[in-house]
N, C-alpha and C positions, 0 to 999 in steps of 0.2 A: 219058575223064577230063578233057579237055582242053576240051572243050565245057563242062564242068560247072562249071570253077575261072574263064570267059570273063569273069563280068561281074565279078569280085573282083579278076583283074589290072587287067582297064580300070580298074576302081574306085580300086587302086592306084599307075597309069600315071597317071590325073587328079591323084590328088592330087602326085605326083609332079615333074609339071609345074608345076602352078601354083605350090607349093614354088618353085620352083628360077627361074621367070619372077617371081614379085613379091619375092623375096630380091634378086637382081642388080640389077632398075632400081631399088630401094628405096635399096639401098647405096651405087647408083651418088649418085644424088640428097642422099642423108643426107653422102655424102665431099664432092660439091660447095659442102649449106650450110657443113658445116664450114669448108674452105677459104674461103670467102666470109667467115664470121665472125671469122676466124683472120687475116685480113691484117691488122690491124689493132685484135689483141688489147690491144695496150699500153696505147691511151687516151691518145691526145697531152694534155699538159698543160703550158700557158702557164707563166710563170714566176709569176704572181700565183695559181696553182692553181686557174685557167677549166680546164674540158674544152675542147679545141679540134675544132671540126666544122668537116667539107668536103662538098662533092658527089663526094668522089671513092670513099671505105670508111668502111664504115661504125664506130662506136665503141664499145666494148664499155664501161661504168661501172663503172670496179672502187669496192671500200667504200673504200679509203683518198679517194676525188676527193669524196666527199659526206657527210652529218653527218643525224642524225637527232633530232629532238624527239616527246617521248611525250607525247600529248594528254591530260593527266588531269583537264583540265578546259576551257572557251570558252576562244580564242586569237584574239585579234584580230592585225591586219596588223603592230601596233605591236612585239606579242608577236613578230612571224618576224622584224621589220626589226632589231632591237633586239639586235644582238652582244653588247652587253656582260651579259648578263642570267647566261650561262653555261650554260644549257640544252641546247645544242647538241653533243651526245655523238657522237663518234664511232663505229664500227660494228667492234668488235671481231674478228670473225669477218672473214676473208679474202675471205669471199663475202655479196652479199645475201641474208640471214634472218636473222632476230629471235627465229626461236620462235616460240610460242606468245604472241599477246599481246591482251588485251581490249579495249585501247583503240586508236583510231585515230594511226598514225603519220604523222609530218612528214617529209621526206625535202629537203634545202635542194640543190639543184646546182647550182654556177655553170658557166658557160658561156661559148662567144667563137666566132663568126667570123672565122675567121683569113683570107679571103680578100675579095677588092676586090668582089665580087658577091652580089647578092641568092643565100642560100641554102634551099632550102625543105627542112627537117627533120621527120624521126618520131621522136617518142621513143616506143616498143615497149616494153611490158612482158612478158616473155616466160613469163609464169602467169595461166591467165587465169582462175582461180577466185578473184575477189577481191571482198568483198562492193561495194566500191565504190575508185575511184581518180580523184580531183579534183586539177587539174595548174592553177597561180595562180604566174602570170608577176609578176617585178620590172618595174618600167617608171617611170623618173622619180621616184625616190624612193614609187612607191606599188606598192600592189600591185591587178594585174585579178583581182579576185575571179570565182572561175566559169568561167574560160576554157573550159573542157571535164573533164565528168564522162563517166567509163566507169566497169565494173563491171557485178556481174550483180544491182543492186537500179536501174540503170538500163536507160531502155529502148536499143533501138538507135539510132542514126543514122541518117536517110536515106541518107546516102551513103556513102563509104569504109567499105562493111558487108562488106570482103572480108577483114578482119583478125580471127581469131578469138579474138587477143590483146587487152588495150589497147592501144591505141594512140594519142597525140596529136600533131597538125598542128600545127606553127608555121614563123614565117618570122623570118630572121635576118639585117637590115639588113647591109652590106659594113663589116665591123670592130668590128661591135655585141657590146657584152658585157652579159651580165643574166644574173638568177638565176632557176633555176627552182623554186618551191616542188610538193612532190609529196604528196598527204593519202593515207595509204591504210587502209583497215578491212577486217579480212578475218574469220570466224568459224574459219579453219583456222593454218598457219604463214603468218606474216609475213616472205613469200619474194617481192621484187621483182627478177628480175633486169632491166635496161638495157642495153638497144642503143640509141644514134642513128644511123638512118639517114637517106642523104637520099632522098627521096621516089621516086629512080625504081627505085635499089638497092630499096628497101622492097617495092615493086613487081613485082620480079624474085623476089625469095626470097620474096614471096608465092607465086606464080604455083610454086614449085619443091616448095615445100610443101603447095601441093592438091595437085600431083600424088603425091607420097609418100602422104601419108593418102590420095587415090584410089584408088592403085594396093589399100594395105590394107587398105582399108573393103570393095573391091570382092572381096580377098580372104577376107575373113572374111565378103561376105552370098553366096559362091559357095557357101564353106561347111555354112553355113545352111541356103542353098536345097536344095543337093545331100542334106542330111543330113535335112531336112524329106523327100521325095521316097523315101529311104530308109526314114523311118519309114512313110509309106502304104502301101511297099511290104511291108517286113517287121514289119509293126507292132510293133517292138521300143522297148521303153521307153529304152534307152539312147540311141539314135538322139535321141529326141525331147528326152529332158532333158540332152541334149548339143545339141542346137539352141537348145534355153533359154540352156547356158548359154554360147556364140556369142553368141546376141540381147543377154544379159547386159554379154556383154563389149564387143560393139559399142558402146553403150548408156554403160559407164563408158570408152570412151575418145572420145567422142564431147562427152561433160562434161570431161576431160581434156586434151586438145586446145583444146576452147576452141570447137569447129566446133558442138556441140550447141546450146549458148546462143545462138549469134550468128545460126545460121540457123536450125534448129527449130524450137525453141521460145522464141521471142526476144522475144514480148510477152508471155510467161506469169510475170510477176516469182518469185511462189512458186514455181512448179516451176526457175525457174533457181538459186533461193537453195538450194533442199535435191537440186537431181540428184546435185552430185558424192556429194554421201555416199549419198543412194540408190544411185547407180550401186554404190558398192563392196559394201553390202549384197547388193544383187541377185547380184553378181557371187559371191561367198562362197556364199550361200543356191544357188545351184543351180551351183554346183561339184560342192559337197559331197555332193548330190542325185545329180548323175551319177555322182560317186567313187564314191556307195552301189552300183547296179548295172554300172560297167565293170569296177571290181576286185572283184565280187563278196564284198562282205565278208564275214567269217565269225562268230559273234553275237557275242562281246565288242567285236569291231570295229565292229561295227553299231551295239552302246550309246552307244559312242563318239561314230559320227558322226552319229546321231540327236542325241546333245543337241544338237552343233553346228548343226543344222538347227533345231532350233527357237530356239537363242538368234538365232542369222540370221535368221530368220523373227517374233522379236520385234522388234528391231531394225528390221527394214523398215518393220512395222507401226507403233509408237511414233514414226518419222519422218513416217509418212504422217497418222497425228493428231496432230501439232503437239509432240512430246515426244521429243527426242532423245537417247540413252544416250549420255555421255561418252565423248568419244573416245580415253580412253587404258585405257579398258575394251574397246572395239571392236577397239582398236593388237594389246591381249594377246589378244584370241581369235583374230584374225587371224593373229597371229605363231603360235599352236597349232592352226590351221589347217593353215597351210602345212604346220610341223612334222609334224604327226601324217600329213597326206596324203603327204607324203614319205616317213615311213616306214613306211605302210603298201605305198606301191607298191614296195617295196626288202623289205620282207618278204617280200612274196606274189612275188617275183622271186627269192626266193633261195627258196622253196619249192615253185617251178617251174613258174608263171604267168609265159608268155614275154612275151603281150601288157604285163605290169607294167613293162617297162622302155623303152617308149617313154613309158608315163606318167610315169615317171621324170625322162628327158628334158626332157620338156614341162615337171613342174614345175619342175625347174631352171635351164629358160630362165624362165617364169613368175616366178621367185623371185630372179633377176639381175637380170630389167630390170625389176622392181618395188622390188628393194634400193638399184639402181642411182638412178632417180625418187628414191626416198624421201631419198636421201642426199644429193640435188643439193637437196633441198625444204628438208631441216631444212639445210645451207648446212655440210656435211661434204667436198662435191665440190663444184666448180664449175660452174655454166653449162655443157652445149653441145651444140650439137645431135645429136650422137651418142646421147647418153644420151635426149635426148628424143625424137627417133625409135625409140629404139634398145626404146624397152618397147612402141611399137606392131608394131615386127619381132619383137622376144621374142614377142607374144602372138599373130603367124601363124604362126608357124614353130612355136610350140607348138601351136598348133589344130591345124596340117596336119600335125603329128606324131602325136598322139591319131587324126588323123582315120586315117593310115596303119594305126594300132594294131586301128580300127576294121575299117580294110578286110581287116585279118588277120584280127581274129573274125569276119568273113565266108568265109575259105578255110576256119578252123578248124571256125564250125557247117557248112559244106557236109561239111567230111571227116566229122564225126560222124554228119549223115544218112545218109551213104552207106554207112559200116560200119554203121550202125545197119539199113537196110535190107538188105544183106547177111545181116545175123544173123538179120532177122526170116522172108529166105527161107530161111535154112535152118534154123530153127524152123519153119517151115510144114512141111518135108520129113519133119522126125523126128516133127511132130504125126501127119503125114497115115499115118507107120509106125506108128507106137504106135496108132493108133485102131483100125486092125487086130487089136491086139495085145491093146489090151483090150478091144473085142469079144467075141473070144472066151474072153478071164481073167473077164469080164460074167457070162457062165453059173454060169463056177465057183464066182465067188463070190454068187451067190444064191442055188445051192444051200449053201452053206459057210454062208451067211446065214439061212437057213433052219434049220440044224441050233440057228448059234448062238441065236436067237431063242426055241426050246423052251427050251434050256438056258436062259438068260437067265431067262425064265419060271420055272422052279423056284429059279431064286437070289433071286428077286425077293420071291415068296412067301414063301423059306426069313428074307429077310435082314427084310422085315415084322413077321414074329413076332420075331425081335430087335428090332428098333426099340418094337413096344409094349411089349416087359419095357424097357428102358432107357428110357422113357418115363416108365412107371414107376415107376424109381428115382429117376429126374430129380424126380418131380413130389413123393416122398416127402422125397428131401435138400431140396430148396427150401424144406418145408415146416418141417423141420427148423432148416433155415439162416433162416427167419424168425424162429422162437422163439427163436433163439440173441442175432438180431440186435437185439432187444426187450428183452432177460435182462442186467444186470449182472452179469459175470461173478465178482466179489466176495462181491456181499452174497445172492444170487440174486435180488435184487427185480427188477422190471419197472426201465427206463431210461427216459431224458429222451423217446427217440425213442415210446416206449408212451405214454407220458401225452401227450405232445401229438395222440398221435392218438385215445385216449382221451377228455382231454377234447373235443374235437369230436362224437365220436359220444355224449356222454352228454348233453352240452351241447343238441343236436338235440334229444334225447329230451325232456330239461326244459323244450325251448322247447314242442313239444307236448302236451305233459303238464302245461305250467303250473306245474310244481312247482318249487319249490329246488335250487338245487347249491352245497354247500361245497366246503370246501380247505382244507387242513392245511398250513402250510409248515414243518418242525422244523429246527430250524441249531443243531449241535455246541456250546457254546458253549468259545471257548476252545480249540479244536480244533487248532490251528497252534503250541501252547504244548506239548501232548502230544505232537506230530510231532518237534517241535525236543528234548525232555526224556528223551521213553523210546525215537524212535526212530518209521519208517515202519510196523516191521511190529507196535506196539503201534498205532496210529491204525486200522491197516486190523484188528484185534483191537475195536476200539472199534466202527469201522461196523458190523463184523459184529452183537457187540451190542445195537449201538441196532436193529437192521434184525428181530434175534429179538422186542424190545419189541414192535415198532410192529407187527407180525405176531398179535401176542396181542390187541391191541384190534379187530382188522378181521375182522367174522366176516361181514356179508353178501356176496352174490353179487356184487351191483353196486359193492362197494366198491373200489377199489386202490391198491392203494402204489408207489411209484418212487423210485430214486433222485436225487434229482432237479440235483444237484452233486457238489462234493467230499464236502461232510461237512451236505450240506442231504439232505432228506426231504419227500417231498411223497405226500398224502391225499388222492384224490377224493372224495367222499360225498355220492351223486346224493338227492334227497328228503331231506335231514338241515335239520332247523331249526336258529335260531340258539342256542337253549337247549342244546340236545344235543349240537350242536356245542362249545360251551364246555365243556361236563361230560365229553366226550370228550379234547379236549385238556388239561383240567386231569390228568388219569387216565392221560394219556399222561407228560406233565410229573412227575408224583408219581413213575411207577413209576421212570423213569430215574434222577432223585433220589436213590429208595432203592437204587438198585441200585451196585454196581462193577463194574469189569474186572480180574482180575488178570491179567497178565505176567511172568512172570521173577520172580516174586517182591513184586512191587512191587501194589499196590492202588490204581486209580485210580477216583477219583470223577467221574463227569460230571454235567451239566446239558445242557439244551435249553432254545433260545428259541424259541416256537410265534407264529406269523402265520394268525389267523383270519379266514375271509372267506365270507359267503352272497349270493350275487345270483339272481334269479328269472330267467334266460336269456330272450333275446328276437331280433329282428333286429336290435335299437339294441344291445343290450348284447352282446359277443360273447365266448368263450371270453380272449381276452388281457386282459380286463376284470377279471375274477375274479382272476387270477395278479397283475395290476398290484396289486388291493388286498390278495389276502395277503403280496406282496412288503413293501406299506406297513404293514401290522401287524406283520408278522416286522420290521422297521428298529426301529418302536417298541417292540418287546420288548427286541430291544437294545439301544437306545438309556437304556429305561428302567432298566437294570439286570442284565439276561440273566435267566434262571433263572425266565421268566414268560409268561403266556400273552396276548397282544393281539388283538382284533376289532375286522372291519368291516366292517357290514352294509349291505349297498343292496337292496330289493325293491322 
């Protein structure tokens, strides 16, 4: 057992290690920048409101020592020198950020050398995703335009390319005082935080800061590698799209830091303008990817995090052709990312998926030291290097969380083979008994099989002869339920659904036969006055009626009548000319005339409007042709008066 579980503990001793080795020298490093930053938090401040710099600690810029101008249109030098204008607002917020803002900010700091010696100064900006930042020194009532541009829409420097910040070089004459002007344009928040250092401190917490980010880049491409190596091994899809989303993450803290830009890809302007937001895409899109197979989702869960995957996966896409989704659309699926991944892994953990609560873990470091950033960005917290170490430590300490989670579903799928092969030898054992067993049950039941097979035989024959008498009946009711289905159950005439198929087949006939076909159309007239006066069951008294009439004029074979509406009537009369046809419908018209219906008592008179129509049937002229023109003669009979017979003839 213990040889079997071997490479799941090392698996788990690795990660174990490395955990526990890049957490301590990390923290060690992150508590020294602090310290380093922190001696000299205050921001000395001259009595005329310079920042005071030395070579000794460096100076953190709080909002209250500097004043800000919103570019909202050309600003010449006259515009910065020019105090009395009133432009120059102060920074509300505690800490540097703006927000959100479209246009390029001014940032005005005065400054002083407080000491007898030439000083050589950095001023550090400690965000380095900024679309640009142009630093324009005072100097004898004028200003050096141009001094130094940084930013990620500029290229790099030849030299002092070790800063993956901005960062600007200057020198500060022994008791010189001057202002520095700061421009900056970003397309995210308008987050500058400021340190001045002097050049060789600068240099130091350089040097302290590769090795922090070293330590956890080297962390998280152990990862990678280890977890690549894992999938060749166990070609398991999880393995693989949890290396993606490593690579991912590597990837957006890399744009985040500032180290991506500066050494990467540092002549690629566009890919440095759109990494950071790609990075977080990429990072979201195969999270969520691995979420799908580590926590095994179950299907409403799945719908869930399918859409997510594809709006992440549009997203990416829309960035990479020039068309970026608003980031306060991106802010909200983000924040229902996290959301929803967090409680799916707290679900599937209280439903008794163990592996679920290291992902738990994970995303709740993940979800700290990214709340943590965020809050320091929009300028809720302040500045410090805690925080900003502190989300590339959240984000190994969560990998090599997950990854421990991993090395469990490695003891877990081993224990399942093993009971699984277990069971399957002793399903060999009871197969290998039973085979025996039916062997010889084999005979019995062939003979059994055999009896039953005769038998069968005679039921088969016996149940044949029933099937053709119900056959049969079947074939007689059908023929029945057609006649039914043709038949007004009212008046007995033939229905709408007979005459249309009717006239089709007589319609044929006439076309090769060259002969005529009329049409009678007869309409009640007045018919909705006798419903409303005497009553439903005198109307349906009346069809009947008219239906006895119309029955007394149709004596050939080929003729037929239908009901053809509520209180309409319709005549086929295949070979009838037009002559005969009118003498017909006069004849028809007359008798109803003469005739009444009594009810109850009551004596009612009817009329009929007749619509006449002959066409000589053809391929041009079709069955609906003939009905279109006695529909138009029946309108003109009533239209004329009712009580009259109208024709219209086409051959």
């Amino acid at each position: 057992m213990d040889l079997r579980f071997k490479e799941a503990a090392v698996t788990k001793r690795f990660y174990i290690s490395l955990l526990a080795t890049t957490l301590v020298i990390c923290a060690l490093l992150t508590i020294n920048q602090y310290l380093v930053i922190s001696t000299n938090s205050g921001s000395p401040v001259t009595n005329k409101g310079d920042i005071s710099l030395s070579n000794y600690s460096p100076v953190v810029v709080k909002a209250e020592h500097i004043s800000y101008l919103e570019e909202n249109s050309s600003i010449n030098k006259n515009d910065l020198l020019n105090s009395t204008l009133g432009q120059w607002k102060t920074i509300e917020s505690k800490h540097l950020s703006l927000g959100r803002k479209d246009t390029a900010i001014w940032y005005r700091i005065p400054i002083k050398n407080t000491n007898a010696t030439t000083i050589d100064q950095v001023l550090e900006i400690q965000w380095p995703n900024l679309y640009s930042a142009e630093l324009y020194r005072y100097n004898t009532n004028l200003l050096s335009y141009a001094v130094q541009h940084r930013g990620l829409s500029t290229q790099p420097i030849p030299n002092r390319t070790s800063s993956p910040t901005p960062a600007f070089y200057f020198t500060l004459a022994p008791h010189e005082s001057t202002v520095l002007y700061l421009r900056v344009k970003t397309s995210y928040f308008q987050y500058v935080p400021m340190t001045f250092w002097a050049e060789a401190l600068f240099q130091q917490q350089l040097q302290s800061k590769i090795i922090i980010y070293s330590l956890c880049f080297g962390a998280l491409s152990a990862m990678l590698i280890f977890n690549l190596f894992l999938f060749l091994k166990l070609r398991s899809k999880t393995h693989v799209f949890y290396s993606m989303y490593i690579l991912s993450i590597n990837f957006y803290q890399l744009c985040v830091t500032g180290y991506g830009q500066n050494l990467l890809w540092l002549n690629n302007i566009p890919l440095k303008l759109i990494s950071y937001e790609l990075s977080i895409y990429l990072a979201f899109l195969f999270c969520n990817v691995f979420i799908r197979y580590f926590l095994h989702l179950k299907r409403n869960l799945k719908r869930v995090n399918s859409i997510l995957i594809i709006y992440w996966s549009m997203a990416t896409l829309s960035l990479l052709i020039g068309y970026s989704i608003p980031q306060q659309v991106s802010e909200v699926v983000a924040a229902l990312s996290y959301m929803i991944a967090l409680f799916t892994g707290y679900y599937l953990f209280i439903r008794g998926y163990r592996n679920a609560l290291y992902f738990c873990i994970a995303w709740v470091l993940f979800t700290l030291s990214g709340t943590a950033l965020l809050l320091m960005v929009i300028g809720f917290l302040p500045y410090s290097p805690i925080i900003e170490y502190g989300q590339m430590l959240g984000f190994v300490t969560a990998v090599l969380t997950i990854s421990l989670a991993l090395a469990g579903n490695l003891n877990v799928e081993r224990l399942h083979r093993i009971v699984a092969q277990e069971k399957a030898l002793q399903l060999e054992k009871q197969v290998s008994n039973e085979r025996a067993a039916k062997l010889a049950a084999h005979k019995a039941l062939l003979k059994a099989q055999d009896e039953q097979n005769a038998l069968l035989e005679q039921k088969v024959i016996h149940r044949t002869h029933e099937l053709e008498f119900l056959a049969h009946q079947l074939e007689t009711a059908n023929q029945q339920l057609s006649e039914i289905s043709l038949t007004d159950p009212l008046t007995n005439l033939n229905n709408r659904r007979f005459l249309d198929q009717n006239l089709e087949m007589v319609s044929k006939s006439a076309t090769r036969a060259n002969s005529t076909l009329s049409m009678l159309l007869i309409d009640i007239d007045h018919f909705k006055n006798i419903n409303d006066t005497y009553g439903h069951l005198a109307g349906d008294t009346c069809l009947v009626n008219i239906a006895g009439i119309l029955k007394k004029h149709i004596n050939r074979a080929t003729d037929s009548i239908a009901r053809y509406g509520g209180e309409e009537f319709a005549i086929v009369l295949p070979g009838t000319h037009e002559k005969d046809l009118v003498i017909i419908a006069e004849a028809l018209r007359k008798d109803v005339a003469d005739s009444h219906v009594s009810f109850n008592g009551h004596k009612i008179k009817l009329t009929v409007s007749i619509g006449c129509a002959t066409v000589r049937p053809s391929e041009f002229i079709p069955p609906d042709c003939l009905i279109a023109l006695t529909d138009k003669a029946l309108y003109r009979a009533k239209n004329n008066g009712r009580n009259r017979c109208e024709c219209s003839f086409t051959l």
